[in-house]
MARFI-642151 format. One record per residue (C-alpha): y, z, x; residue in one letter; chain. Coordinates in Angstrom, 2 decimals. Last residue first. Layout:
// residues N
v,w,u,res,chain
Y,Z,X,A,A
...
//
This chain:
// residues 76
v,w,u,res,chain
46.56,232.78,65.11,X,A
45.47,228.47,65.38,X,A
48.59,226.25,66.41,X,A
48.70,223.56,63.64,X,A
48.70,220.51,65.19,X,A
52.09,218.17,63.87,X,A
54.13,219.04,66.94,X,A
51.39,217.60,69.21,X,A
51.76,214.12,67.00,X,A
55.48,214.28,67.16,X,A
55.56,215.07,71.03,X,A
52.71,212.19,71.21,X,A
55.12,209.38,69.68,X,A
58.45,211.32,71.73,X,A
56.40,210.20,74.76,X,A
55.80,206.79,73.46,X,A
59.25,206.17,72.67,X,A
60.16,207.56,76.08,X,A
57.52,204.97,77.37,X,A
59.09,201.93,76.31,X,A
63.01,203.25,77.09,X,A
61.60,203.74,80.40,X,A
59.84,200.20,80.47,X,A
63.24,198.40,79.11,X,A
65.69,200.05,81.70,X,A
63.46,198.91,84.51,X,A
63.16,195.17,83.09,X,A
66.82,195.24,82.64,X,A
67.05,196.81,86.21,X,A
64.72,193.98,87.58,X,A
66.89,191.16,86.41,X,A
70.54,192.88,87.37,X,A
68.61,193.15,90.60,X,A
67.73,189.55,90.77,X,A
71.58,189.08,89.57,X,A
72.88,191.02,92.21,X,A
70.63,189.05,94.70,X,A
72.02,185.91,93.58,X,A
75.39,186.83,94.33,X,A
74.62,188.07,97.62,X,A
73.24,184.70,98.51,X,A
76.35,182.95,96.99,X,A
78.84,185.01,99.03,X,A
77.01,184.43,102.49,X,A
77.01,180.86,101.66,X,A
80.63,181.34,100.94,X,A
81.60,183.02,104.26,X,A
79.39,180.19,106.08,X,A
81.59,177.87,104.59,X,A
84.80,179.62,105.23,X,A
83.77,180.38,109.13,X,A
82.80,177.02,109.53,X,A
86.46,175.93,107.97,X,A
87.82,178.50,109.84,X,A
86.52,176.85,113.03,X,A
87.92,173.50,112.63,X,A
91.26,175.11,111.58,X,A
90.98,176.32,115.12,X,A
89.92,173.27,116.50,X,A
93.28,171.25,114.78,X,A
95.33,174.02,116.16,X,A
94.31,173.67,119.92,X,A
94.43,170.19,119.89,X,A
98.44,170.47,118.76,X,A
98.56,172.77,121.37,X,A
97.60,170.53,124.13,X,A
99.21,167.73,122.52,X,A
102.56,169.55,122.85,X,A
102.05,170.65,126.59,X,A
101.07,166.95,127.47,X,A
104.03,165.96,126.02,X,A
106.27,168.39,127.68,X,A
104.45,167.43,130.38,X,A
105.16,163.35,130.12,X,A
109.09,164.10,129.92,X,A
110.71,163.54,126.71,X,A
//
């Protein structure tokens, strides 16, 4: 095998071992970016809850004073 054949071969092979290099940034940085965004779902999963528990709070305090106003006689 003649020394640029060689040279030619370890020139690629270099060239595949740095671009695994760089998927392997790209993967980590791809699951740090996955991890963040799961954590905000579940911050907003958190403040939905809390959402969904005030309105359902306050309807049953609405439908409270809708029962006392239906209770008033209205005067003729």
């Amino acid at each position: 095998m003649d020394l640029g054949k060689f040279n030619e071969l370890e020139d690629k092979i270099k060239s595949i071992v740095s671009g695994q290099d760089f998927l392997k940034k790209q993967c980590q940085i791809l699951e740090e970016a996955l991890k963040n965004k799961e954590s905000e779902i579940e911050e907003f999963k958190s403040k939905l809850k809390a959402l969904d528990e005030e309105r359902n709070s306050v309807r049953a305090r609405v439908d409270l004073l809708l029962d006392l106003l239906a209770d008033i006689e209205v005067a003729k």
